[in-house]
C-alpha positions in Angstrom: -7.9 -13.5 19.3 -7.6 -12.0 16.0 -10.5 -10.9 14.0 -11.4 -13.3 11.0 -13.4 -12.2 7.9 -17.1 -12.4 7.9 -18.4 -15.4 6.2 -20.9 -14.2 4.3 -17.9 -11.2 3.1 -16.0 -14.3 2.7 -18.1 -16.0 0.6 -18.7 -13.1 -1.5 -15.0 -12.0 -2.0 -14.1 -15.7 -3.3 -17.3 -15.1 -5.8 -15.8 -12.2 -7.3 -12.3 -13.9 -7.5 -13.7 -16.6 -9.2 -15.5 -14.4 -11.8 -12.6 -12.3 -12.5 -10.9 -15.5 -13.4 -13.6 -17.3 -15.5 -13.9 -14.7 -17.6 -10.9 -13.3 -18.3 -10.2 -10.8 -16.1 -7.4 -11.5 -13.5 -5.5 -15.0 -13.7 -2.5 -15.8 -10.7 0.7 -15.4 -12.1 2.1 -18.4 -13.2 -0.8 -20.4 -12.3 1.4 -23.5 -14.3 3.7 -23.7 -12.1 2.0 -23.8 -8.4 1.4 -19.9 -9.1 3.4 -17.5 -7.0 1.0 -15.6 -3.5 0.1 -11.9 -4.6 1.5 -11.7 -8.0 -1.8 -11.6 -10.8 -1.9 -11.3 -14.5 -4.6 -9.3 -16.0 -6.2 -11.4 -19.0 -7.7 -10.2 -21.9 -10.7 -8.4 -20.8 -8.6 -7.1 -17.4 -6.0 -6.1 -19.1 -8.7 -3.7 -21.5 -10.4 -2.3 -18.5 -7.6 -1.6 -17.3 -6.0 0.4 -20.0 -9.5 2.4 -20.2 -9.1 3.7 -16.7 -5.5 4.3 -16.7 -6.5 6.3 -20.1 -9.8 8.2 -18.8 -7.8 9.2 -15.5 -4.5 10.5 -17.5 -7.0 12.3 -19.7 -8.8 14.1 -17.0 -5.7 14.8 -15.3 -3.3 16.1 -17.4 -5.2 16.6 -20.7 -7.8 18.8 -19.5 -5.5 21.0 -16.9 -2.9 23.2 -18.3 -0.9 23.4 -15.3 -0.5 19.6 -15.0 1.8 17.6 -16.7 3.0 14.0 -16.7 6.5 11.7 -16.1 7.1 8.6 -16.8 10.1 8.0 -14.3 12.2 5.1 -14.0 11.2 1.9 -11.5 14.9 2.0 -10.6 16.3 4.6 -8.7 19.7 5.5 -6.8 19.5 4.0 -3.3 20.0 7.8 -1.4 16.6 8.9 -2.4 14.8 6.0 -0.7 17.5 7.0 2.5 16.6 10.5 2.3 12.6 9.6 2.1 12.6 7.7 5.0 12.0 4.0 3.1 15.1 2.3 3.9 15.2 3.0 7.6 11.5 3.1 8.4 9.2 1.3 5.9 9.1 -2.2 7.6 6.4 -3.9 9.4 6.5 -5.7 13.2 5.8 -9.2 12.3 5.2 -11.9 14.6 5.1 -15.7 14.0 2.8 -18.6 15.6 5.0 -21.6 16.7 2.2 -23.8 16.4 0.2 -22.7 13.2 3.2 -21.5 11.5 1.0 -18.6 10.4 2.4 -15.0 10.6 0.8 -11.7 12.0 1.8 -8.2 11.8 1.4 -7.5 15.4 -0.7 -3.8 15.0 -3.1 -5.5 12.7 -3.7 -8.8 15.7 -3.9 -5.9 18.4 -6.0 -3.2 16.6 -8.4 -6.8 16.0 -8.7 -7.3 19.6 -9.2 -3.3 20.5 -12.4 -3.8 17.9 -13.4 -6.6 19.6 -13.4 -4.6 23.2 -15.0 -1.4 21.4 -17.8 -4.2 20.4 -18.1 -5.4 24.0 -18.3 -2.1 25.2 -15.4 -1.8 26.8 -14.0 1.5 24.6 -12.2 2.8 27.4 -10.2 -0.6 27.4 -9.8 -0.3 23.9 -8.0 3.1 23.9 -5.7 2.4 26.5 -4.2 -0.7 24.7 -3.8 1.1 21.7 -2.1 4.1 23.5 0.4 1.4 24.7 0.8 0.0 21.3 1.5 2.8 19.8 4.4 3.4 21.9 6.1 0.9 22.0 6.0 1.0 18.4 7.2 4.4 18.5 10.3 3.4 21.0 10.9 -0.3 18.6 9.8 -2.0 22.2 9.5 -5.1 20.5 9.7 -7.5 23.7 6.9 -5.1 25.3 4.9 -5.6 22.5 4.9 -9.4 22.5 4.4 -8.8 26.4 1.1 -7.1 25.6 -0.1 -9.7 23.0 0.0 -12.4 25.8 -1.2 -9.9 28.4 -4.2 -9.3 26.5 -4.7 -13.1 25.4 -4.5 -12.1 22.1 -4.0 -15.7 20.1 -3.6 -17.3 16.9 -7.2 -17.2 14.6 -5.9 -21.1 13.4 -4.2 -22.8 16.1 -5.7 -20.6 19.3 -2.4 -20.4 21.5 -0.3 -17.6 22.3 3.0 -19.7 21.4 4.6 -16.6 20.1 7.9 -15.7 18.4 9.7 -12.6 18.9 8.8 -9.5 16.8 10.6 -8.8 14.3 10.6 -6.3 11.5 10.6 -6.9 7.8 11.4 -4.3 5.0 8.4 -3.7 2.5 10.9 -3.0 -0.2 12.7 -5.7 -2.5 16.7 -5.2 -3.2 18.7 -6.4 -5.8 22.0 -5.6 -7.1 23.3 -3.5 -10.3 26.9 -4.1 -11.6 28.1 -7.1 -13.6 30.4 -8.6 -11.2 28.8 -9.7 -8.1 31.9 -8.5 -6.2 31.6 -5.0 -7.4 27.4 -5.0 -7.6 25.9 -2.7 -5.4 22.3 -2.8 -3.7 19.3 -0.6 -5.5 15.7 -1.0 -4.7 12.7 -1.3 -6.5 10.5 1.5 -6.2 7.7 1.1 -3.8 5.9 4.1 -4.8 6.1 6.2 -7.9 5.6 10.0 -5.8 9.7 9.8 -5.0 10.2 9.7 -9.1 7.7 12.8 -9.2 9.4 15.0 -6.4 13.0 14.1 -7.8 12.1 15.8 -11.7 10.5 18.7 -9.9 13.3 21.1 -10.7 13.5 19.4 -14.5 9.7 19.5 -15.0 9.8 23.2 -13.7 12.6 24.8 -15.7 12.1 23.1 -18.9 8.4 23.3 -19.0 8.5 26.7 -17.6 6.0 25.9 -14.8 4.6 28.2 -11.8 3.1 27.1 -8.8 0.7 26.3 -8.3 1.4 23.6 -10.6 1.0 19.5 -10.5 3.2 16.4 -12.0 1.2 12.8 -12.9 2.2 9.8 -13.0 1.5 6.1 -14.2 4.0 3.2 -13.3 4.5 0.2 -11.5 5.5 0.0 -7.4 6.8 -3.0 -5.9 6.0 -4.6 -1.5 7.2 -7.4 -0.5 3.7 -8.1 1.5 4.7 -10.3 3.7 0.8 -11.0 4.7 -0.7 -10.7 1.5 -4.5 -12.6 0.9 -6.8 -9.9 -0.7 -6.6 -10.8 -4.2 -5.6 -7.2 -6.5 -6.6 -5.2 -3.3 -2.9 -5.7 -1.9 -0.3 -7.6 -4.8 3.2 -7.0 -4.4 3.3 -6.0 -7.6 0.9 -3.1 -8.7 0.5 0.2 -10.9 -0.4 3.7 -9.2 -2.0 6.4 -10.3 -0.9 9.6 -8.7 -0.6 13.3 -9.3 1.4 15.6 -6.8 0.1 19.2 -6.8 2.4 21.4 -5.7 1.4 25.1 -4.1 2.2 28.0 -1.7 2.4 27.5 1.8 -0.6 28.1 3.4 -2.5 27.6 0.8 -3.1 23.3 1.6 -6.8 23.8 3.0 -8.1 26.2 0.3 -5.8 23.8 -2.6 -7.9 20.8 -0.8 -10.5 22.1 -1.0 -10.7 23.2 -4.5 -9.3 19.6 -5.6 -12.1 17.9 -4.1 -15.1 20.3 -5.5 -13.4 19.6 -8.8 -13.1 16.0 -8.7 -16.5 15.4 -6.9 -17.7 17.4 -10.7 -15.7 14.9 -12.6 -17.6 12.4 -14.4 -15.1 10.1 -13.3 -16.8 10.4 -9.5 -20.1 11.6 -10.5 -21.2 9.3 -12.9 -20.9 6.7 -10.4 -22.4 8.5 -8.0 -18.9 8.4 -5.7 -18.8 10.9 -2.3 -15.4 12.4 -1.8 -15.3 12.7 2.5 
C-alpha cells in the first residue's frame, strides 16, 4: 500500500501553507475562479523575498567571479534541441490509475513506497530485489510486467485500498503548443522545462564574444515549465517555477578537483554559512 504522509508532517506542512497565504506570501493562482492545482502567485511580501534571493544569488554568482557570466535565454526554443537532449523521447513518467478512487500514481513512487515499508519491516533483502525488478522493467518500457508486480506485491490504492488497476501508461512532463498563425501550417514547440538547454546552446556565443577560457561558467535566471501530473506539495513541485542555475564548464578530468573546489567555495559563502547549511 502506498506510503501516506505523516500526520503530524501533515499538519505542519498545511500550517506553513496557511501562513504563506495569510500574510501575503504565496496565493493559488486564480483562487477566483476555483484556482487552478500547482500554479501559485507570489503576493506582495513573496514576491519581495523572492526578488532578494534571486538578487543575492545572481550577485554571488556572477558579480563576484570574473569567469562567470549570465543569459537570459528565451522560454521558447526550436523543437530539435529538446530531441537532441533527450526530453522529447524520454522525459515522461509511468503513470497508473485506480478504477475505484479515481486517484492516479506514478508507479516508481507506489513501489519505492512499499520497498520502504519492507526495509522498515526488516525485510531489506526483499526490498532490493523488488526494486532490481522495477528498475528493469522500466529500463525495457515492460509496462504490463510492471502492473504485474504492483498486484504481485499487493501494492494498493492509499484511498480506496484495492488493486483495481489501469494499465501503465506514460505521460510527457513537457507542455506543447503551436507557433504559426494558421493552425494548418502551425507547427509544435515546447515550453522549456529547464533553463540548462538555453545555457549549453549560447556556449559557442558566450565564448567568442566574451572571449572566455575554460574553465569558465554561464548563469541563469528564468522560468521552466512540467506538466506534474501528481502535483500536491504546494511551491516544492508547481508546474510553473523559476530556476537558478549556473553550468561550469572545464577540462576533462578535471570534474572531482572542479567539485571539489565549488563546494569549499560555496560552503564559505555567506549564502550557506550564515545559515549554517552543510553542503554533503
Amino acid at each position: 500500500m502506498a506510503q501516506e504522509q505523516n500526520p503530524i508532517e501533515r499538519n505542519t506542512f498545511l500550517k506553513i501553507i496557511s501562513h504563506a497565504k495569510e500574510y501575503g506570501f504565496v496565493f493559488g493562482s486564480s483562487e477566483i475562479y476555483d484556482g487552478l492545482a500547482a500554479v501559485y502567485d507570489y503576493g506582495q511580501y513573496g514576491v519581495e523575498l523572492k526578488n532578494n534571493i534571486k538578487s543575492l544569488w545572481w550577485k554571488t554568482m556572477t558579480q563576484l567571479n570574473e569567469n562567470i557570466v549570465g543569459v537570459d535565454s528565451a522560454i521558447f526554443m526550436h523543437p530539435l534541441t529538446w530531441k537532441a537532449s533527450g526530453h522529447i523521447d524520454g522525459f515522461s513518467d509511468p503513470m497508473i490509475d485506480n478504477k475505484d478512487s479515481k486517484k492516479r500514481y506514478r508507479v516508481d513512487h507506489l513501489i519505492e513506497s512499499k520497498a520502504d515499508e519492507l526495509v522498515a519491516e526488516g525485510k531489506a533483502g526483499d526490498a532490493e530485489r523488488l526494486l532490481e525488478r522495477m528498475n528493469k522493467y522500466l529500463a525495457k518500457e515492460e509496462f504490463s510486467k510492471l502492473r504485474d508486480l504492483l498486484i504481485e506485491n499487493k501494492i494498493s490504492c492509499a484511498v480506496s485500498n484495492t488493486l483495481n488497476w489501469t494499465e501503465i501508461r506514460q505521460f510527457n512532463l513537457m507542455f506543447s503548443t503551436e507557433v504559426g498563425a494558421v493552425a494548418e501550417d502551425s507547427s509544435k514547440i515546447y515550453l522549456r522545462p529547464e533553463t540548462a538547454q538555453g545555457i549549453f546552446v549560447n556556449f559557442s556565443n558566450v565564448q567568442k564574444t566574451g572571449r572566455m577560457k575554460i574553465p569558465f561558467g554561464i548563469a541563469q535566471i528564468g522560468k521552466a515549465f512540467r506538466n506534474e501530473i501528481v502535483a500536491r506539495q504546494f511551491i516544492f513541485r508547481m508546474r510553473e517555477f523559476e530556476q537558478m542555475e549556473m553550468q561550469f564548464f572545464i577540462k576533462p578530468g578535471t570534474e572531482m578537483d572542479w567539485y571539489a573546489k565549488w563546494k569549499e567555495t560555496r560552503a564559505q559563502s555567506h549564502w550557506f554559512a550564515s545559515r549554517k547549511i552543510k553542503i554533503p
